[in-house]
C-alpha positions, 0 to 999 in steps of 0.5 A, a space after each residue: 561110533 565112526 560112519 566109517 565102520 570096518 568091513 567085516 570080511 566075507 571069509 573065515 579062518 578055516 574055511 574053503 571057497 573056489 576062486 579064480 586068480 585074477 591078479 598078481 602079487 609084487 611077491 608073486 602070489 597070486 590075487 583072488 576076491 570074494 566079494 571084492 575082499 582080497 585074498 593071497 594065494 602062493 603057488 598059483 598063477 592068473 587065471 587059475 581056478 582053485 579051491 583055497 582054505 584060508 589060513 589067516 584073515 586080515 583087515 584088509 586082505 587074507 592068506 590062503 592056500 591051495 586046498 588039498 
């Protein structure tokens, strides 16, 4: 085994969280983390807070949307 073991991420498929956009995507979605793991949310804008279901989960980022 690699001393350099994957991360696992800190949010699941099909779960909601409440995140703050701190950052934007060169597509201009909007960045928010949860435990410093990065996650993509289209329709949002810095400073945003917004409950999120995620959609899909990555290596090293996941895709969100806003919760309705």
């Amino acid at each position: 085994m690699s001393e350099y073991q994957e991360k696992i991420a800190p949010v699941k498929v099909g779960e909601s969280y409440d995140v703050t956009i701190d950052d934007i995507a060169k597509e201009g979605d909007g960045i928010a983390r949860v435990e410093g793991f990065v996650i993509f949310v289209p329709q949002t804008k810095v400073g945003d807070k917004v409950r999120i279901t995620v959609n899909k989960v990555m290596r090293k980022f996941a895709i969100a949307e806003k919760a309705a």
